[in-house]
GUMAR-275533 format. One line per field, with one value per residue: chain; residue in three letters; residue number from 1; x, y, z of N, C-alpha, C, O in turn. Coordinates in nm, 4 decimals. Example, Ala and Ser with C-alpha at 12.3 -4.5 7.8 and 13.67 -1.06 7.14 Angstrom:
# GUMAR-275533
chaine: (A, A)
residu: (ALA, SER)
num: (1, 2)
n.c1: (1.3190, 1.2850)
n.c2: (-0.5690, -0.2250)
n.c3: (0.7800, 0.7080)
ca.c1: (1.2300, 1.3670)
ca.c2: (-0.4500, -0.1060)
ca.c3: (0.7800, 0.7140)
c.c1: (1.3200, 1.2900)
c.c2: (-0.3300, 0.0030)
c.c3: (0.7800, 0.7870)
o.c1: (1.4236, 1.3409)
o.c2: (-0.3319, 0.1138)
o.c3: (0.8465, 0.8039)
This chain:
# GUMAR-275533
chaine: (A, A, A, A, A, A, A, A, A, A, A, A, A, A, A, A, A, A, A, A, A, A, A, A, A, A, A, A, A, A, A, A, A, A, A, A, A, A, A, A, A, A, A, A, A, A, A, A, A, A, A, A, A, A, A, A, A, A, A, A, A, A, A, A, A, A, A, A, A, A, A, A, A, A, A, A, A, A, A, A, A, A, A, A, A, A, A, A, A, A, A, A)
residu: (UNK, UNK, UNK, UNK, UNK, UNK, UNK, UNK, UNK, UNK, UNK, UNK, UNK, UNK, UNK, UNK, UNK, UNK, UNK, UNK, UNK, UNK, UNK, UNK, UNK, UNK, UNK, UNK, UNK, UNK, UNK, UNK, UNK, UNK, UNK, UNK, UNK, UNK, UNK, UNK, UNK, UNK, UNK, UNK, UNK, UNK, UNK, UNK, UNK, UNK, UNK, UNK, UNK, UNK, UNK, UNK, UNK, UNK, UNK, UNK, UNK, UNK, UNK, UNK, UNK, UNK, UNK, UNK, UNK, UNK, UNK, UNK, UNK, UNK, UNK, UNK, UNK, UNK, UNK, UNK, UNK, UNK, UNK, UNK, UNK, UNK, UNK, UNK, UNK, UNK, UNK, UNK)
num: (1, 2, 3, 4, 5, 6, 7, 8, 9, 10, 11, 12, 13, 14, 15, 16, 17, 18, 19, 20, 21, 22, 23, 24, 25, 26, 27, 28, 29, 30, 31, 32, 33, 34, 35, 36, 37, 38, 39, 40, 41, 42, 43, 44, 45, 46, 47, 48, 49, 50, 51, 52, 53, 54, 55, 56, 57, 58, 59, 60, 61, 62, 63, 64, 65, 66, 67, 68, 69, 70, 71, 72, 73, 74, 75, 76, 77, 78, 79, 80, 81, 82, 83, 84, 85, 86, 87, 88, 89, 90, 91, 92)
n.c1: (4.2295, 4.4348, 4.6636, 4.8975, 5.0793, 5.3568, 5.2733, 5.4358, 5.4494, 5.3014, 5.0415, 5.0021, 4.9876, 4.7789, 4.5945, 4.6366, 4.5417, 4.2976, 4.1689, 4.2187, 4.1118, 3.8636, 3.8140, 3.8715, 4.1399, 4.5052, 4.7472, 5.1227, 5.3739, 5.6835, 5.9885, 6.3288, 6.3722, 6.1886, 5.9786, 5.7180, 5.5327, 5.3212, 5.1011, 5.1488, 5.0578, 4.7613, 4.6855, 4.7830, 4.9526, 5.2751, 5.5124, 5.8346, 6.0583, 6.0961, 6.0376, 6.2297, 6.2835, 6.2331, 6.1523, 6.0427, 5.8114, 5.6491, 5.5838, 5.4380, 5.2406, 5.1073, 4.8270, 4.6717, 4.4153, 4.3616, 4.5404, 4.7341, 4.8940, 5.1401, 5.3749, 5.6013, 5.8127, 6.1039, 6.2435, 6.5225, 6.5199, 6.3763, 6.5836, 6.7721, 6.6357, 6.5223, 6.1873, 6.0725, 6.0205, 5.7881, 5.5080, 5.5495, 5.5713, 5.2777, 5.1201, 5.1379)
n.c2: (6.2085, 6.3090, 6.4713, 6.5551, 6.7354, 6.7839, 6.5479, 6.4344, 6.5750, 6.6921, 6.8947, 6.8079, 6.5430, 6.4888, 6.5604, 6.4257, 6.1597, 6.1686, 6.2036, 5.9452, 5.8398, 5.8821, 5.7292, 5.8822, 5.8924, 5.9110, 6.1110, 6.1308, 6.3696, 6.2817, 6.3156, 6.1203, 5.9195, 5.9657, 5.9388, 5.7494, 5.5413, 5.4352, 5.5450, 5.4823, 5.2013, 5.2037, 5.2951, 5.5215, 5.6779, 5.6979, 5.9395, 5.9904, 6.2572, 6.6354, 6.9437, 7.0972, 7.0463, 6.9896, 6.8130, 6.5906, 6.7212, 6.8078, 6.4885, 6.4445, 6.6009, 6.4788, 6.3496, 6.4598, 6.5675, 6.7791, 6.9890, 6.9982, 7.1194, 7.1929, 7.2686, 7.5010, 7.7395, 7.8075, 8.1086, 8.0682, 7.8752, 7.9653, 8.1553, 8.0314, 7.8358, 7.8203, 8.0074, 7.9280, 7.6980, 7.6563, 7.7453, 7.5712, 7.2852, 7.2633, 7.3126, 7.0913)
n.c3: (-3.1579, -2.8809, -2.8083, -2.5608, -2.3966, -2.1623, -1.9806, -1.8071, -1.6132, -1.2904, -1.3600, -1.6411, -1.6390, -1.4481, -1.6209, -1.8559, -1.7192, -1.6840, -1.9178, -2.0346, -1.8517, -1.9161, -2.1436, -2.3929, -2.6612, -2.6451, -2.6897, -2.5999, -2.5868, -2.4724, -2.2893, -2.3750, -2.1391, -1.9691, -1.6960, -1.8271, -1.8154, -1.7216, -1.8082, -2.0848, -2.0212, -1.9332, -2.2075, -2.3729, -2.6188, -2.7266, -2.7859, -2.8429, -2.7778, -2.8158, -2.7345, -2.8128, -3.0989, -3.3757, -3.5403, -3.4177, -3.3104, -3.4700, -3.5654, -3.2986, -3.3246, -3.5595, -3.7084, -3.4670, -3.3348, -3.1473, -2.8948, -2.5901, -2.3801, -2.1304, -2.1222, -2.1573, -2.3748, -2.1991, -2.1743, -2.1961, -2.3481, -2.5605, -2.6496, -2.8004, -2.9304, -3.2330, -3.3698, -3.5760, -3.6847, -3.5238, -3.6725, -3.8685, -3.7498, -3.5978, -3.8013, -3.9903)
ca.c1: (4.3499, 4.4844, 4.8072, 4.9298, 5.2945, 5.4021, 5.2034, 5.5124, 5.4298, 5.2242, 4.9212, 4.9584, 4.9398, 4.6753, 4.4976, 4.6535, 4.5063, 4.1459, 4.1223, 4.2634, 3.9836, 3.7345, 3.8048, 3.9863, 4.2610, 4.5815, 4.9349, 5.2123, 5.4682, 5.7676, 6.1373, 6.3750, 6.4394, 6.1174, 5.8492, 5.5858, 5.5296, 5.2140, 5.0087, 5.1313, 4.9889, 4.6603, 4.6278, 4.8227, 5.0702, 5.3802, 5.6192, 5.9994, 6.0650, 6.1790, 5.9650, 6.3515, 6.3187, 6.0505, 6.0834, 5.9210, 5.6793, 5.5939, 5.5999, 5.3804, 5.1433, 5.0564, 4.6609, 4.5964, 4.2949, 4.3521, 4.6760, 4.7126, 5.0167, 5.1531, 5.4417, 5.6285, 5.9371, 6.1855, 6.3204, 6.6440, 6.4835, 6.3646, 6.7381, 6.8273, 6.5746, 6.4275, 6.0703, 6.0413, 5.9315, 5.6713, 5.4533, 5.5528, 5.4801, 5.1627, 5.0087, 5.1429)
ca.c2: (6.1914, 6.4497, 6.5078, 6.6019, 6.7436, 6.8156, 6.4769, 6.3549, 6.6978, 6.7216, 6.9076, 6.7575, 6.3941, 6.4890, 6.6170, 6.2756, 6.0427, 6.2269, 6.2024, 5.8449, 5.7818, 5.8712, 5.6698, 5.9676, 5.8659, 6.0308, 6.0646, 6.1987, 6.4086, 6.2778, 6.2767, 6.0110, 5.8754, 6.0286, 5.8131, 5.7665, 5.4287, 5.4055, 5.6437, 5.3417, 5.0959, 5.2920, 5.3246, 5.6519, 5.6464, 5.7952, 5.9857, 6.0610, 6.3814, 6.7347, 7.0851, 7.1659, 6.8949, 7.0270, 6.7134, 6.5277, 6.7804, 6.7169, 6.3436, 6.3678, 6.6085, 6.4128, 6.3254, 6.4779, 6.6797, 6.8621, 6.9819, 7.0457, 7.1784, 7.2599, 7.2867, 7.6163, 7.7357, 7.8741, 8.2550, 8.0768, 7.7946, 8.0470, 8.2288, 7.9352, 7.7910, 7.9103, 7.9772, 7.9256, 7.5420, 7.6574, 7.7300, 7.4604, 7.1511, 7.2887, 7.3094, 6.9732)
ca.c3: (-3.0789, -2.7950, -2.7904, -2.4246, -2.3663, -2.0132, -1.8912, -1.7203, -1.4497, -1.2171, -1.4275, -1.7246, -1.5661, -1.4077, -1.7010, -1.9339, -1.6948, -1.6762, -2.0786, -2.0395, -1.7575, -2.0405, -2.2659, -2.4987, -2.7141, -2.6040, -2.7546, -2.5357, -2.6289, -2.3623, -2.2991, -2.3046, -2.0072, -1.8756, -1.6950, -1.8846, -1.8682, -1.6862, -1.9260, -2.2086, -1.9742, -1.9472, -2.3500, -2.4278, -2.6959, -2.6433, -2.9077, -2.7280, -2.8878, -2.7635, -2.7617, -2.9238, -3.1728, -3.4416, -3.6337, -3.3059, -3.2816, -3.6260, -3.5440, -3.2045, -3.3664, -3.7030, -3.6816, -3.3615, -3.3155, -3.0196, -2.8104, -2.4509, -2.3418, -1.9596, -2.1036, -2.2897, -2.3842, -2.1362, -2.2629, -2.2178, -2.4660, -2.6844, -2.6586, -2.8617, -3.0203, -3.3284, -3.3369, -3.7011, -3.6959, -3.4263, -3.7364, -3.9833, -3.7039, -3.6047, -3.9336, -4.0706)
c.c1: (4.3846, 4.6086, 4.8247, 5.0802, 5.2642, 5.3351, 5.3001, 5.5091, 5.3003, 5.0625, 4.9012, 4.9724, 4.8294, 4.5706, 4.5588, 4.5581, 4.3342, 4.0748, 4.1098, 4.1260, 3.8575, 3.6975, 3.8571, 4.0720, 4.3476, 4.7137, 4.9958, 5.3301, 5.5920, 5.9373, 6.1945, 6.4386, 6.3035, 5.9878, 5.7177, 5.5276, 5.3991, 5.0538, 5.0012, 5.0884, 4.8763, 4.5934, 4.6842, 4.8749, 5.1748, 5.5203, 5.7575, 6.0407, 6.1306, 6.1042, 6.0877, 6.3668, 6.1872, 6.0698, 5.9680, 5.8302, 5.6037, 5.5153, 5.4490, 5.2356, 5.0590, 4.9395, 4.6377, 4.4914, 4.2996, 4.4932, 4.7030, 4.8197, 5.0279, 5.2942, 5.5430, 5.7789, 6.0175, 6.2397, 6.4854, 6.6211, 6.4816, 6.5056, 6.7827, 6.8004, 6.4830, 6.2940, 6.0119, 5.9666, 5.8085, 5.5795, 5.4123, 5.4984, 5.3787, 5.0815, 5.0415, 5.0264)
c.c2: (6.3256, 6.4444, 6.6048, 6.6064, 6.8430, 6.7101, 6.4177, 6.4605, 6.6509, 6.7498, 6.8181, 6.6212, 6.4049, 6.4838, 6.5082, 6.1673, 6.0750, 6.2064, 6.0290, 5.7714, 5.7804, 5.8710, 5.7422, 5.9187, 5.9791, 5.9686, 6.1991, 6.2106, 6.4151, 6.2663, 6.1813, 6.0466, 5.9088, 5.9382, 5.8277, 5.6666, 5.3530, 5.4527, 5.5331, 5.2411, 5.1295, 5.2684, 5.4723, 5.5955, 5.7334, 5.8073, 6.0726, 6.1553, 6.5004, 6.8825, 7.1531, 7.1056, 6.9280, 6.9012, 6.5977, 6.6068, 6.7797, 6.5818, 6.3403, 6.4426, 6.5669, 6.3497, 6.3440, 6.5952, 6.8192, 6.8725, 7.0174, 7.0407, 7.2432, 7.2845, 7.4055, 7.6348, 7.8183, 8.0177, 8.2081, 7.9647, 7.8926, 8.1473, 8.1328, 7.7987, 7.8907, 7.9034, 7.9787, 7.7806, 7.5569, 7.6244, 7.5933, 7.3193, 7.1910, 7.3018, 7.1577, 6.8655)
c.c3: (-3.0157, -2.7689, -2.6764, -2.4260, -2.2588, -1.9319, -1.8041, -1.5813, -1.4212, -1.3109, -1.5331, -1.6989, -1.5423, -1.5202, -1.8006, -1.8693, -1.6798, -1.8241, -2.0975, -1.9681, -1.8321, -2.1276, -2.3711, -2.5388, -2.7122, -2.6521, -2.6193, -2.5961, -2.4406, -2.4390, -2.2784, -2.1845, -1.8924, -1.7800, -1.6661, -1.8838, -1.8120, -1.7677, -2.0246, -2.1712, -1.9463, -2.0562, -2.4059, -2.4625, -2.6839, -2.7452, -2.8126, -2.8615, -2.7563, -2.7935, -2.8740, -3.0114, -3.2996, -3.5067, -3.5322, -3.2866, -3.3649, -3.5928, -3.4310, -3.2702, -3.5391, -3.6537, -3.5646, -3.3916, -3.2250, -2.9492, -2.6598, -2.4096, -2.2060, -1.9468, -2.2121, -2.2834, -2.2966, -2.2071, -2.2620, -2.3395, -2.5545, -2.7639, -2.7898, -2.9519, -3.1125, -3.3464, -3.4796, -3.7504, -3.6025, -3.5677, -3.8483, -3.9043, -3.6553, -3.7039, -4.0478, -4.0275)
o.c1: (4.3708, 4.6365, 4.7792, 5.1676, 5.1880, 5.3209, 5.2534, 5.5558, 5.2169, 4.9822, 4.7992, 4.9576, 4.7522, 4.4718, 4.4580, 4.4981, 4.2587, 3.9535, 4.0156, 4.0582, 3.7658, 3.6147, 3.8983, 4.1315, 4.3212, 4.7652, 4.9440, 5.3930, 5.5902, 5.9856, 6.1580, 6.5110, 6.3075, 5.9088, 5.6427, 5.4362, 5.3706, 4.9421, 4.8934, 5.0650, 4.8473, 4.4762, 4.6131, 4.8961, 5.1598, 5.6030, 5.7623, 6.0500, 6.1867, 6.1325, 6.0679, 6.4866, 6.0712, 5.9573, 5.8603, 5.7368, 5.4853, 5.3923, 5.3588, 5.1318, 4.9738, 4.9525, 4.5742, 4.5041, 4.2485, 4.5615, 4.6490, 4.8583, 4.9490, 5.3517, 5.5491, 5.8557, 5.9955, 6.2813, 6.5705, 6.7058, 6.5789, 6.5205, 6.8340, 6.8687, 6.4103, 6.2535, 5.9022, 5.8778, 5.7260, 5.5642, 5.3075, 5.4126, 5.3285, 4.9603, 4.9826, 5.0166)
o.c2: (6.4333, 6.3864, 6.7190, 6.5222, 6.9396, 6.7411, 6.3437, 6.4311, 6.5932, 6.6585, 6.7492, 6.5758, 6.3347, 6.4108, 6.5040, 6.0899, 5.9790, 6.1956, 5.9798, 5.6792, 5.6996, 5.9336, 5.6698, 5.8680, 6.0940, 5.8569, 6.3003, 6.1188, 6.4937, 6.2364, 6.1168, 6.1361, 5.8873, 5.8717, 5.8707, 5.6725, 5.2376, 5.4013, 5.4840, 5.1582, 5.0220, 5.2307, 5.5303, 5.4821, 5.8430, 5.7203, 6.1757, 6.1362, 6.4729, 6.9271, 7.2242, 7.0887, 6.8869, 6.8682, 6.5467, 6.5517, 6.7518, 6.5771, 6.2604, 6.3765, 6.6295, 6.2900, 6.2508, 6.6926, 6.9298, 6.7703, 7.1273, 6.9245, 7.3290, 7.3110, 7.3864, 7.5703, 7.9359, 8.0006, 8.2821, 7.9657, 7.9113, 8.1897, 8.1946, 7.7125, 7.9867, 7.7873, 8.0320, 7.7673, 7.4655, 7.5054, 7.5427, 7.2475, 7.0794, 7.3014, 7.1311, 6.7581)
o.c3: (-3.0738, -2.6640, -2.6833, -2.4466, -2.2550, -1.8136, -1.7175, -1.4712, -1.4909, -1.3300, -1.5341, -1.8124, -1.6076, -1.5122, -1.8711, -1.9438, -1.6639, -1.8421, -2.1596, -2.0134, -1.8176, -2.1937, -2.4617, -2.4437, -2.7475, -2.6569, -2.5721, -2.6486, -2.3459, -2.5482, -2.1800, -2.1409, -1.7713, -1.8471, -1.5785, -1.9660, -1.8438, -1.7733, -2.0580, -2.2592, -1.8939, -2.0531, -2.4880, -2.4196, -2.6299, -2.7725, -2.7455, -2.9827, -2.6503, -2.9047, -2.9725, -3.0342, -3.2957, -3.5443, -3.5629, -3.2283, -3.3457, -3.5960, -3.4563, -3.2752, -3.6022, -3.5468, -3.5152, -3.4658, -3.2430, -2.9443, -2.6481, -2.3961, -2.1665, -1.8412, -2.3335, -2.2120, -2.3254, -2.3217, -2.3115, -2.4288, -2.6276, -2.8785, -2.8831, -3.0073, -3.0874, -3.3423, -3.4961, -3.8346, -3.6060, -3.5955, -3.8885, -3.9556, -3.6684, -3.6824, -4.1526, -4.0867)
C-alpha cells in the first residue's frame, strides 16, 4: 500500500492517478470537504485526516509501505504544531 498525501493538488494527483493507472494500491491521506472522490472511484482508499491531526496520520499510515508526500508543513504550521508526533506516527 502507498500512501499519497497532497493527491487532492495538482502533483500529487498526478502522481495518485499514475500508481492507480498501475494497478498500485493507494491510500490517500485527504481533507474533509476535499475532492477526492474520483481517486475512490479508481480504487484508492481514502483516510480524512489532517497533517495537524497525528492520530490521522497514525490512522492513514497503518500498513502502508511507502509514503509520497507533496505536501509539508507551513513554518506557520510548524509555529503551532508540535513536531513531536512526527516521529511516533511514522514509526507505528
Amino acid at each position: 500500500m502507498i500512501l499519497v498525501v497532497g493527491a487532492t493538488g495538482l502533483l500529487g494527483g498526478h502522481i495518485a492517478r499514475k500508481l492507480l493507472d498501475r494497478g498500485k494500491p493507494v491510500r490517500l491521506l485527504v481533507r474533509q470537504g476535499s475532492a477526492y472522490d474520483g481517486f475512490v472511484t479508481a480504487g484508492a482508499e481514502a483516510v480524512i485526516g489532517d497533517l495537524k491531526d497525528p492520530d490521522s496520520v497514525r490512522a492513514a499510515c497503518r500498513g502502508v509501505d511507502a509514503v509520497i508526500t507533496t505536501q509539508t508543513l507551513s513554518a506557520a504550521m510548524a509555529r503551532t504544531t508540535s513536531s513531536r508526533w512526527i516521529t511516533s506516527a511514522t514509526t507505528t
